[in-house]
C-alpha positions as CSV (number, residue, x, y, z in Angstrom):
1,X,85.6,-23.9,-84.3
2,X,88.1,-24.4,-87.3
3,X,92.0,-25.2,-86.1
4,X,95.0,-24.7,-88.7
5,X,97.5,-27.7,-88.7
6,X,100.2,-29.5,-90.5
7,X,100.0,-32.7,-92.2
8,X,102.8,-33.7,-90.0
9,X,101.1,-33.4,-87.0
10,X,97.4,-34.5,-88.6
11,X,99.2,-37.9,-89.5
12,X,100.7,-38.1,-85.9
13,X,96.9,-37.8,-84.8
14,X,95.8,-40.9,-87.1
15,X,98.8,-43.0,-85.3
16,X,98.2,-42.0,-82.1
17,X,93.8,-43.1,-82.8
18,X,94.4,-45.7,-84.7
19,X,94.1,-49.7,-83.2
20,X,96.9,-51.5,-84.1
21,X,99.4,-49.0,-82.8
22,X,100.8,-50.9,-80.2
23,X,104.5,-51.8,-80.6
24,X,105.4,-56.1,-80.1
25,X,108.3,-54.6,-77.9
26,X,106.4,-53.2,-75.7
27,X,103.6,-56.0,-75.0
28,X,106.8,-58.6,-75.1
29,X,107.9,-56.8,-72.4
30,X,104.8,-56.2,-70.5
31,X,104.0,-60.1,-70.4
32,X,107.5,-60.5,-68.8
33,X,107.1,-58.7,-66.2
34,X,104.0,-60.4,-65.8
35,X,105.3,-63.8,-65.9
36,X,107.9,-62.3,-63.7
37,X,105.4,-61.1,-60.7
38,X,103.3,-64.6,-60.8
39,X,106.3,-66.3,-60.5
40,X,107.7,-64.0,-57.7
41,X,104.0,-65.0,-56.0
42,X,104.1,-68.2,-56.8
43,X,107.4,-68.5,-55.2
44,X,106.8,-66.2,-52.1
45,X,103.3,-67.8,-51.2
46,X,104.6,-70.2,-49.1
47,X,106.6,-68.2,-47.6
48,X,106.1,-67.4,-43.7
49,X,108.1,-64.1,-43.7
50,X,106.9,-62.7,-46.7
51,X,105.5,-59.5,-46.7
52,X,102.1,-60.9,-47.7
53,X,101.9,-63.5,-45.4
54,X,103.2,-61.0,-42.8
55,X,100.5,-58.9,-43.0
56,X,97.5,-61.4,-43.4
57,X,98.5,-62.9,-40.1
58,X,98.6,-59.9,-38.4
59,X,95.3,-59.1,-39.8
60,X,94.0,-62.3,-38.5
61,X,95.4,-61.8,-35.3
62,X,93.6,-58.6,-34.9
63,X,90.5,-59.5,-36.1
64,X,90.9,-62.9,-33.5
65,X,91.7,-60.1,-30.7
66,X,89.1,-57.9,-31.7
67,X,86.4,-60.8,-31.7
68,X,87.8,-62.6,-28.8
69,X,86.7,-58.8,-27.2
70,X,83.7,-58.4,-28.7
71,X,83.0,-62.2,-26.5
72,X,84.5,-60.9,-23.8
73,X,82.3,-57.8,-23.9
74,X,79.5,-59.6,-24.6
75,X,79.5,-62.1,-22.2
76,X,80.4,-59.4,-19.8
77,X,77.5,-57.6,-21.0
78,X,75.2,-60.6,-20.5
79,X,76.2,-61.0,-16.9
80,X,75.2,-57.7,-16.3
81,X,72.0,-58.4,-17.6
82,X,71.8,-61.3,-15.4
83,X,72.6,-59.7,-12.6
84,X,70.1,-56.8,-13.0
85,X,67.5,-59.2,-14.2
86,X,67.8,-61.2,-10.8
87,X,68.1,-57.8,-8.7
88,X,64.4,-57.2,-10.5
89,X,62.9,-60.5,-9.5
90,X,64.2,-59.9,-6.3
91,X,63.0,-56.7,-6.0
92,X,59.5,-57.7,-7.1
93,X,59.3,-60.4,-5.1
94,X,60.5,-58.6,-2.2
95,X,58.3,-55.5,-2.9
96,X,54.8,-58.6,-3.3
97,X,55.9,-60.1,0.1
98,X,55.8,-56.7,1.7
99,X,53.0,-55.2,0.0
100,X,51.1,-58.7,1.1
101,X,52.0,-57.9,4.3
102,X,51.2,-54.8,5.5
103,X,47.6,-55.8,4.7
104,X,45.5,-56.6,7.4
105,X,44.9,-60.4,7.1
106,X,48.6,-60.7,7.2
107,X,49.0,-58.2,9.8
108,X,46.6,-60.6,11.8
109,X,48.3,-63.8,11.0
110,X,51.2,-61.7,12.8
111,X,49.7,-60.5,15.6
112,X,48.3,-64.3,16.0
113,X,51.7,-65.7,15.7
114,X,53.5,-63.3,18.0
115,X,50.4,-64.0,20.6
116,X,51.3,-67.5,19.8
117,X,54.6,-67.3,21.0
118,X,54.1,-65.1,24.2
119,X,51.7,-68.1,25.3
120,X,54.7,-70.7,24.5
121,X,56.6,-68.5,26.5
122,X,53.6,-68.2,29.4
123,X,53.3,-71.7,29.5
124,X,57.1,-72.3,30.1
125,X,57.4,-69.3,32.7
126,X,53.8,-71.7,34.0
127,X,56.0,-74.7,34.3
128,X,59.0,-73.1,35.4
129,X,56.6,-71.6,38.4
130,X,54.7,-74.7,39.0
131,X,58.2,-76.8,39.4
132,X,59.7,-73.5,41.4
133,X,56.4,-74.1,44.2
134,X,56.9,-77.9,44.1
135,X,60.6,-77.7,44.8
136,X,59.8,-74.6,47.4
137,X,56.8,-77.2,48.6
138,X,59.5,-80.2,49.1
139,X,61.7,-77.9,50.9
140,X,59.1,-76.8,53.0
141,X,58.1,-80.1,54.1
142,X,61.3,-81.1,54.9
143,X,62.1,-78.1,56.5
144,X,58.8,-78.9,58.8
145,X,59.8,-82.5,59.8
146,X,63.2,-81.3,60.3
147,X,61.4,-78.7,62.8
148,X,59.7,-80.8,64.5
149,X,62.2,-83.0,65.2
150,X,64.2,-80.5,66.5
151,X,61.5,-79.5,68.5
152,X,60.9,-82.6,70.0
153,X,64.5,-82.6,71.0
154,X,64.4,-78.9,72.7
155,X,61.3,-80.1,74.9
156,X,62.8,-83.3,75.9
157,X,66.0,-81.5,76.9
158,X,64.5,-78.6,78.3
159,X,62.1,-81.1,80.6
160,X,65.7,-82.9,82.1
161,X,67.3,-79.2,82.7
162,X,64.2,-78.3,84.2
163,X,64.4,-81.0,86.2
164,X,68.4,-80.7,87.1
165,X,67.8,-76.8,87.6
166,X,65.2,-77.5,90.6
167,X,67.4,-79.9,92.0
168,X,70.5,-77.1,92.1
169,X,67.5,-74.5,92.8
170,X,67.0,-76.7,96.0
171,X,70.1,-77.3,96.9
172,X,70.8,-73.7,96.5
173,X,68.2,-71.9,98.2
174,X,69.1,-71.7,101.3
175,X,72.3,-70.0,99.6
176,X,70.9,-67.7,97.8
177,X,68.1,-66.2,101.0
178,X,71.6,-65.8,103.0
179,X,73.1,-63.7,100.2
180,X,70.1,-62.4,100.0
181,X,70.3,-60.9,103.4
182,X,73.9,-59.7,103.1
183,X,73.0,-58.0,99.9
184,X,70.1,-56.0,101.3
185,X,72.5,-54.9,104.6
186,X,75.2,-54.1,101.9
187,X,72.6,-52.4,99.5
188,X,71.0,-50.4,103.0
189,X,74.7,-49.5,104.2
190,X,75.7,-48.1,99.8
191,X,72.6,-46.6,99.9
192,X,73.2,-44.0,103.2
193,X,77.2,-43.8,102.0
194,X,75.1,-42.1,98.0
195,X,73.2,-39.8,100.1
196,X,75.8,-38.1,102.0
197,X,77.4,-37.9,98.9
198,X,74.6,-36.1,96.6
199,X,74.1,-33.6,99.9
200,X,78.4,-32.8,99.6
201,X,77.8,-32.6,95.4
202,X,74.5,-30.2,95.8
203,X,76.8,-28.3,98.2
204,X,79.7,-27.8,95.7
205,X,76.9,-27.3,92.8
206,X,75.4,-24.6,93.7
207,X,79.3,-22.9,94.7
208,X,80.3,-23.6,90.7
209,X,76.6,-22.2,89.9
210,X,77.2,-18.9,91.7
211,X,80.3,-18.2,90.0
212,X,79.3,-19.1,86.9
213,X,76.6,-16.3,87.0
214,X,79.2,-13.8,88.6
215,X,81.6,-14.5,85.3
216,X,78.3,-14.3,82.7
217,X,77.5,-10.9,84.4
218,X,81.1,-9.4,84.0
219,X,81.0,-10.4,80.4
220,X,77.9,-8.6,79.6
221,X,79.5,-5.4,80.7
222,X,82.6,-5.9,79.2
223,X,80.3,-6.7,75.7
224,X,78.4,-3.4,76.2
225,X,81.5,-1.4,76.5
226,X,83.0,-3.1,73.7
227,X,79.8,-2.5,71.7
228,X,79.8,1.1,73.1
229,X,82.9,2.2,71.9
230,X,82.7,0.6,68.6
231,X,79.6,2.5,67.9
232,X,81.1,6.0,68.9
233,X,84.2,5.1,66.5
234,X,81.6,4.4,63.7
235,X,79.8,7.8,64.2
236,X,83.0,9.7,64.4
237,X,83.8,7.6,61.2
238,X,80.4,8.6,59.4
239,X,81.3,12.3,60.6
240,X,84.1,12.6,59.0
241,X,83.1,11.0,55.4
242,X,79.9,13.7,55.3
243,X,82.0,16.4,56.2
244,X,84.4,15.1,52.8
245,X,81.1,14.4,50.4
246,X,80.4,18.6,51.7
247,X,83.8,19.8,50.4
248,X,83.5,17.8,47.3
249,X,79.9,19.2,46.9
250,X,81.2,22.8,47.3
251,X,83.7,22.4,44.4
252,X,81.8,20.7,42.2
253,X,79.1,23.8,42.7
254,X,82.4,26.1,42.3
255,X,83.0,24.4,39.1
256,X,80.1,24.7,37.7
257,X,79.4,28.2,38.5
258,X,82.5,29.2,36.7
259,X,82.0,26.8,33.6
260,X,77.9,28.7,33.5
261,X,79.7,31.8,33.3
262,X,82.1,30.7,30.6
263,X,79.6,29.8,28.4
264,X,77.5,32.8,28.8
265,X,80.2,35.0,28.3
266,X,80.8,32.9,25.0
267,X,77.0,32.8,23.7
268,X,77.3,36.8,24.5
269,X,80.0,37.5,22.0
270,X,78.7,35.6,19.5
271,X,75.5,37.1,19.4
272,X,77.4,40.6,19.3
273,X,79.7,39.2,16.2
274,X,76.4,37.9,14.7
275,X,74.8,41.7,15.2
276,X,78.1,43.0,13.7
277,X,77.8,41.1,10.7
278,X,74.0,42.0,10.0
279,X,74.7,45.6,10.9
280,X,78.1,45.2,8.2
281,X,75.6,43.3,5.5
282,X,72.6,46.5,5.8
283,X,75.4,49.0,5.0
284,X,77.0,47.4,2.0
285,X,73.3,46.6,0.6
286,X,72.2,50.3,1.2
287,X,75.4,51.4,-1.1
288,X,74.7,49.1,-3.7
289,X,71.1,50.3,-4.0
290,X,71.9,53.9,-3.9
291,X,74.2,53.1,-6.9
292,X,71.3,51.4,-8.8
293,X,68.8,53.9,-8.2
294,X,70.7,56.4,-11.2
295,X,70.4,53.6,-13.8
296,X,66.6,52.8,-13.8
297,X,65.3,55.5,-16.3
298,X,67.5,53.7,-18.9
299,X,66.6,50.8,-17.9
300,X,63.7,51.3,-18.8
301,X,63.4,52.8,-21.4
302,X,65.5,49.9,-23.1
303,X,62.9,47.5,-21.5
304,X,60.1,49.6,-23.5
305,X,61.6,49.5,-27.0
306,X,62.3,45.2,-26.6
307,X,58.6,45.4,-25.8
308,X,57.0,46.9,-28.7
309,X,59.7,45.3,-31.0
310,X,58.5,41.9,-29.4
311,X,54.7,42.8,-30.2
312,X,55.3,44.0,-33.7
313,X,57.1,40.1,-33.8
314,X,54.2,38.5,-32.6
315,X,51.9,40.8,-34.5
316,X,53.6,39.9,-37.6
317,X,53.8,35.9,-36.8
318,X,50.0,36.2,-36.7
319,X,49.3,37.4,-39.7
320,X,51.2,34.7,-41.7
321,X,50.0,32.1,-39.9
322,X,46.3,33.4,-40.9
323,X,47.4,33.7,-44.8
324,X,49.2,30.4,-44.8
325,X,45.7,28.9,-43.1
326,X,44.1,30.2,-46.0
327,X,46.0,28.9,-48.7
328,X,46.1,25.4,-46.6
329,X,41.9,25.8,-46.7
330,X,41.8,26.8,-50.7
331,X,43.8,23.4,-51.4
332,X,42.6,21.3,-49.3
333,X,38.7,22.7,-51.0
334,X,40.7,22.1,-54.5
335,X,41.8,18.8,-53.3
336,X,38.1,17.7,-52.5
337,X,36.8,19.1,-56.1
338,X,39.8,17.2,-57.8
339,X,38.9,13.6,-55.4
340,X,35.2,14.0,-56.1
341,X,35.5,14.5,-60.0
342,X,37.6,11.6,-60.1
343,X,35.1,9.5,-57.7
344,X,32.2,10.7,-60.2
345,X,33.9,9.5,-63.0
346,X,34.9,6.2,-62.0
347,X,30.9,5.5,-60.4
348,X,29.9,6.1,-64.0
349,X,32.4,4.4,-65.8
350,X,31.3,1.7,-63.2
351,X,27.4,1.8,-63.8
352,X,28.3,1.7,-67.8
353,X,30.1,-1.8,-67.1
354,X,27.1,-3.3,-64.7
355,X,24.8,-2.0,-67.5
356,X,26.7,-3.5,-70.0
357,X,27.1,-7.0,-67.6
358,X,23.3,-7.2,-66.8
359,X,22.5,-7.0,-70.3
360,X,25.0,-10.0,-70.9
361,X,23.2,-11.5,-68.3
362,X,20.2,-11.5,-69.0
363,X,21.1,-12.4,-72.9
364,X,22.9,-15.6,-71.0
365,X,20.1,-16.0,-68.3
366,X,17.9,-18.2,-71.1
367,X,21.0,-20.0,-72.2
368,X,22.0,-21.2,-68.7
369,X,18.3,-22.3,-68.2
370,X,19.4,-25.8,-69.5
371,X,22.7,-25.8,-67.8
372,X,21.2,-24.7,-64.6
373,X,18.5,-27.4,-64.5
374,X,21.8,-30.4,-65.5
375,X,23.3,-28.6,-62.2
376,X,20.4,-28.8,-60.1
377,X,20.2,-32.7,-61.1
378,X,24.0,-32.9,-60.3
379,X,23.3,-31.6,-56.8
380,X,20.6,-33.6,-56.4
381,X,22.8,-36.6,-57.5
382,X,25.6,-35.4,-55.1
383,X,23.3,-35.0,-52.4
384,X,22.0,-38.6,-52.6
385,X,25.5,-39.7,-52.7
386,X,26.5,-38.0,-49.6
387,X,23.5,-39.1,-47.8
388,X,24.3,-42.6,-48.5
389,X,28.0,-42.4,-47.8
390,X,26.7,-40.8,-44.9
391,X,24.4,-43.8,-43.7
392,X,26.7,-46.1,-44.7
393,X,29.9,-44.0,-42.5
394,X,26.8,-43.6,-39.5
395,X,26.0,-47.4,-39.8
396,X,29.6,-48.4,-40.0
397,X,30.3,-46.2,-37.0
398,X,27.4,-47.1,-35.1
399,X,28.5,-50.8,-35.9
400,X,32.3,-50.1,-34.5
401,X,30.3,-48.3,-31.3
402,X,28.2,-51.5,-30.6
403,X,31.5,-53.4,-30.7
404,X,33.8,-51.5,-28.8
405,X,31.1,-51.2,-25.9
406,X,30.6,-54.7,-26.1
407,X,34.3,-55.3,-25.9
408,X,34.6,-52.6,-23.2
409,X,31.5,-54.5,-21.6
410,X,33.1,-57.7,-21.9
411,X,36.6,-56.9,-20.2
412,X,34.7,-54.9,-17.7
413,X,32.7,-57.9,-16.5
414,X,35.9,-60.0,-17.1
415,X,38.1,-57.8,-14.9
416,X,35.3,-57.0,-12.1
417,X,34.2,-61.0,-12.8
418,X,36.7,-63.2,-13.3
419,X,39.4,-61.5,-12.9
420,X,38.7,-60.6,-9.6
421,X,37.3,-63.6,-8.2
422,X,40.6,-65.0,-9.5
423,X,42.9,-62.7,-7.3
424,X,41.0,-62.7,-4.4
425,X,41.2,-66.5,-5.0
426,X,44.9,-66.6,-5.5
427,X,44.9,-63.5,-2.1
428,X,42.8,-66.3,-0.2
429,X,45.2,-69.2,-1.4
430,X,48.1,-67.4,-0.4
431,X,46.9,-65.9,2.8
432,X,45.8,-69.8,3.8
433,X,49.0,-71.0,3.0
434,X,51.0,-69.0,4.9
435,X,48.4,-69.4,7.8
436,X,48.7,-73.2,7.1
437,X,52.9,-72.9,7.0
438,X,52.5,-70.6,10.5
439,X,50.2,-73.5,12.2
440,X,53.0,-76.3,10.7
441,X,55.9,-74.0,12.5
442,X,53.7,-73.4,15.9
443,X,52.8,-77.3,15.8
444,X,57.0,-78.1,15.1
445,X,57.9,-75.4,17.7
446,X,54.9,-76.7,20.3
447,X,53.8,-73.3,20.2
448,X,49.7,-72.7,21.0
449,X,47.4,-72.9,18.1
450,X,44.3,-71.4,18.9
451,X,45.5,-67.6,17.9
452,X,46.2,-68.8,14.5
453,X,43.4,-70.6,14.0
454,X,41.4,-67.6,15.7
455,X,43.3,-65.2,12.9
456,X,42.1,-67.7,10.5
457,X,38.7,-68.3,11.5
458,X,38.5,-64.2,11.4
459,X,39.4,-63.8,8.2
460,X,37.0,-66.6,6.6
461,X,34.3,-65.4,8.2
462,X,34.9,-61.4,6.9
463,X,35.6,-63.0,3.4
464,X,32.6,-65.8,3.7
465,X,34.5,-68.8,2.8
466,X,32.7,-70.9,5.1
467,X,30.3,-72.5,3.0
468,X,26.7,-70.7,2.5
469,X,23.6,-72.0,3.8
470,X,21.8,-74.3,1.3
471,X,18.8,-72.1,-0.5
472,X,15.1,-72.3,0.6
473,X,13.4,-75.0,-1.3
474,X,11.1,-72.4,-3.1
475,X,14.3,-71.0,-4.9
476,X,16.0,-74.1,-5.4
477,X,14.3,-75.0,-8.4
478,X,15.1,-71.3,-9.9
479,X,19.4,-71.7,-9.1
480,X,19.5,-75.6,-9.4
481,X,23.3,-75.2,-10.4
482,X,24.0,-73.8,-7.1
483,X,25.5,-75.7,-4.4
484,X,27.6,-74.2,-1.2
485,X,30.9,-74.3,-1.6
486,X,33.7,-74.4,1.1
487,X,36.9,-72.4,0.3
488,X,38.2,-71.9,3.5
489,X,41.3,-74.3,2.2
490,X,44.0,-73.3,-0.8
491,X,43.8,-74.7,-4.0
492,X,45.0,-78.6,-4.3
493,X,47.2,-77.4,-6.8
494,X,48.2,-73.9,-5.1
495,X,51.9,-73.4,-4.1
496,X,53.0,-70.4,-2.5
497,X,55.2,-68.3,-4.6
498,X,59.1,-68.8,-4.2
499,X,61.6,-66.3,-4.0
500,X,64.1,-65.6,-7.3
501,X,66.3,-68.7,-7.7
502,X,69.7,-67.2,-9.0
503,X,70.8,-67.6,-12.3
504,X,74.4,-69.5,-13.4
505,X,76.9,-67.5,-15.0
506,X,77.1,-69.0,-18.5
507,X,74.2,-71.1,-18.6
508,X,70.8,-68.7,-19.5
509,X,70.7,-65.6,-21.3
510,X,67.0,-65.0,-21.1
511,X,66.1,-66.2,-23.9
512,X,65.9,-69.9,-22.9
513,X,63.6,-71.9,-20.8
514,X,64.3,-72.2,-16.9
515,X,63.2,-75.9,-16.6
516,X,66.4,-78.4,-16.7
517,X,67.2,-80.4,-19.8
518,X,67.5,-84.0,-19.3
519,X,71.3,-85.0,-20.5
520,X,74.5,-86.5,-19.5
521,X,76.8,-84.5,-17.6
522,X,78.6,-81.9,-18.6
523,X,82.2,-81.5,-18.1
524,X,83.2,-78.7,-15.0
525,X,83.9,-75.5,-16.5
526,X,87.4,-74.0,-16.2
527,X,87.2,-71.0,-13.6
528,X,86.4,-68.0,-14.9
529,X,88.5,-64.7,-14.6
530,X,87.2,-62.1,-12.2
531,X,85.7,-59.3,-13.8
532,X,87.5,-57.0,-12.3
533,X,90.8,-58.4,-13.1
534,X,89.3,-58.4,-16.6
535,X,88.9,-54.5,-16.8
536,X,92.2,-53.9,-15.0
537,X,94.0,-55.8,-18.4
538,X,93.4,-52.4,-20.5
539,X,91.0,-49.9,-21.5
540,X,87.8,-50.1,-21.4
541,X,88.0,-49.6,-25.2
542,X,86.4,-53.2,-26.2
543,X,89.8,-54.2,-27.1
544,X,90.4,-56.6,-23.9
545,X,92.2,-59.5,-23.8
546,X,92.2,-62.7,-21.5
547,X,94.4,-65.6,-21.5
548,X,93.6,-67.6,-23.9
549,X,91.3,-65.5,-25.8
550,X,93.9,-65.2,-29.0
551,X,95.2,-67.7,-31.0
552,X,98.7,-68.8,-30.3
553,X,101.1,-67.1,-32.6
554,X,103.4,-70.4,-34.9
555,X,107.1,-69.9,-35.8
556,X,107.4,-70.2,-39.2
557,X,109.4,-73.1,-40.1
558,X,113.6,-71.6,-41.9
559,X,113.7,-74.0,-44.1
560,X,113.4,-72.5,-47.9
561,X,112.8,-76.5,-49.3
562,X,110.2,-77.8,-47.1
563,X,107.3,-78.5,-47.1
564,X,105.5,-78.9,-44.1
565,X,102.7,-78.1,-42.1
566,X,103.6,-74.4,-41.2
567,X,103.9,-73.6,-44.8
568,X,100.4,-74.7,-46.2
């Protein structure tokens, strides 16, 4: 696009483009204040409260505060890890031990060891009895001689107070036949004094006796009259509440009567209204119809005339609905003509172009002869290709089959061969142990031995660990590797599995072997802050601090002309 200017302003454009237009003042000046700001940073490097230095120690405090939280974190975070690692082992080995046993060999190393312990306990209740008889025994015997002794002592004593006693029986014989007689005179004269007695008591028995049944008889009659008059005052009584139920009777039927004839005398007049009221509606009907009856010749002659107007409208309705059927049939049959003169047309203009096409082909059938045969020879070409590809993919397949059956072969026969013999090795070795640590504690605890070893026994002889009997000599020679074999110990080398040993706080992460590195000592390790106290701090933004964690912050030194450490 052209532009118009002045030569004023076309030579300002030459200035302003050309390379040496910059003015010595200006670059003069510019290098000053160049000079000027590396001097002013030369001077203010060393500076501690400079605006610089300022800010890169507060950026290397944060960054020492953001990684001193990023170790706290991450130690944190690895303790965690820790901790969850060893709740896993311990839940494993927790969940082996019990799986191991609640099986039945284990169940029966139980059962042998709590048998084992109610025969300790037999045998002590045993002891404890057979000390109880001995001491009962003991007693008993001394209680016998002591018995005896006694014994001896009543018969001796009782033979000299026999003896003493016939003396004083002797002496007192004579004594005792004289008080004798005095008693029976004494007893003889009692005896006549009771008898006149009983006669006197008969006498005033049967006076008591004779007035007790005149006082029984006078209080049976005065009990029948009592009863007598009590009845007649309950009949009169029983009167007198009929004659009252009567009365009330009476009114109630009075009542009644007169509430009957209320409501019939109600029911009456309402049918009488109702009568009214029919009687009322036949005579206002009978007027309306007698007014009616001078209109119907009207009537209907007006319902005539809308009747043959409606028929002429139906009439008429008919016949266009016939003509406008017939102009629908007349172009629907010109429709057809039109759609079959247009499908004639197009057949022949089709039969003119397969004419035309079969003569082309037929023209072109002898020059594709050649092409058709170098086609054929392509498919045949293609063919063999395929079939070989297809031989080569079956034998390649057929090849991968072979060796994934024999892999799948091979682990099967490892994991029902090996495999298995090796865990029912390491369940035997395990199970023998701990029947082997179960004798140890009955043998340390002087506990019985022969249910253990029974449990034992048991379960070599359902797993055949005893070894086999040695093989006829007419298939020796066929299995001349075989030889019986006695497994009903562990393993030489077998220990039985320990529980988790915990891990120390800053000593493994995991990643590093659990046997202990020979070295020299290390020095203790300050006490570490609790975690908790660690989260209460701040946040739980990873921005966390701990004592010690940040570097200490240094006064810079005041002094503009030194040159000391704080400054370099």
């Amino acid at each position: 696009m052209p532009m118009v200017m002045s030569k004023d302003e076309w030579s300002k454009i030459i200035k302003w483009t050309d390379s040496n237009r910059e003015d010595p003042e200006v670059a003069r000046r510019r290098e000053y204040v160049k000079h000027l700001n590396e001097s002013s940073r030369n001077m203010t490097k060393h500076w501690p409260n400079s605006l610089e230095n300022v800010n890169k120690r507060s950026e290397e405090v944060r960054r020492a505060r953001i990684e001193a939280a990023e170790q706290a974190n991450s130690r944190f975070y690895q303790q965690y890890l820790r901790k969850k690692r060893q709740e896993q082992r311990e839940l494993m080995y927790s969940a082996r031990e019990t799986v191991f046993k609640n099986k039945d060999a284990p169940k029966l190393l139980l059962s042998a060891v709590i048998e084992t312990a109610i025969q300790k306990e037999r045998q002590e209740q045993i002891k404890f009895n057979n000390e109880l008889k001995r001491l009962e025994d003991e007693q008993k015997r001394k209680d016998d001689d002591d018995i005896i002794r006694k014994a001896k002592e009543w018969h001796e004593l009782n033979e000299l107070r026999k003896k003493r006693r016939f003396e004083v029986n002797k002496q007192h014989q004579k004594e005792i036949l004289d008080q004798a007689h005095e008693v029976s005179e004494r007893n003889r004269i009692e005896y006549e004094t009771e008898l006149e007695m009983q006669k006197v008591d008969n006498i005033k028995a049967n006076e008591q006796m004779e007035e007790l049944k005149k006082f029984e008889e006078e209080f049976k009659t005065a009990e029948k009259g009592r009863i007598l008059s009590d009845m007649r005052r309950a009949r009169q009584e029983y009167e007198h509440r009929r004659k009252e139920a009567e009365a009330r009777d009476k009114c109630d039927d009075k009542l009644i009567q007169v509430l009957q004839k209320a409501t019939a005398r109600v029911a009456r007049r309402r049918k009488q209204t109702e009568s009214d009221l029919k009687a009322e509606k036949l005579r206002v009907l009978e007027a309306i119809s007698k007014k009616l009856e001078s209109g119907d010749a009207a009537r209907e002659a007006l319902e005539n005339e809308h009747l043959q107007k409606a028929i002429r409208e139906k009439e008429a309705a008919a016949d266009a609905r016939r003509a406008a059927d017939a102009r629908k049939r007349e172009k629907f049959i010109a429709e057809r003509k039109e759609v079959r003169e247009a499908f004639l047309k197009k057949e022949e203009k089709r039969m003119h172009e397969f004419n035309t096409m079969r003569q082309w082909e037929i023209m072109n059938r002898f020059k594709n002869a050649e092409l058709y045969e170098d086609f054929k020879e392509k498919l045949k070409e293609e063919k063999e290709r395929k079939i070989r590809e297809y031989r080569e993919d079956i034998l390649k397949l057929w090849k991968e089959r072979d060796e994934r059956e024999a892999k799948e072969r091979a682990d099967t026969r490892y994991f029902y061969g090996e495999l298995a013999e090796k865990k029912l090795r390491e369940a035997d070795n395990k199970l023998l142990t701990l029947g082997g640590k179960l004798l140890d504690e009955a043998r340390e605890h002087q506990r019985p031995e022969y249910a253990l070893h029974r449990a034992v026994d048991r379960y070599c002889k359902q797993y055949r660990l005893y070894p086999m009997p040695p093989l006829p000599s007419s298939l020796q020679e066929h299995y001349g590797d075989y030889s019986p074999r006695d497994v009903s110990k562990p393993d030489p080398d077998y220990c039985y599995p320990a529980p988790p040993a915990d891990e120390v706080d800053g000593k493994r992460d995991g990643l590093r072997s659990t046997q202990p590195v020979a070295g020299p000592s290390k020095p203790e390790q300050q006490q570490q802050e609790p975690v908790a106290d660690y989260k209460r701090k701040g946040p739980a933004n990873g921005l966390q601090t701990k004592p010690g964690s940040l570097p200490k912050l240094v006064v810079p030194c005041k002094t503009e002309a030194c040159r000391c450490e704080l400054k370099k």
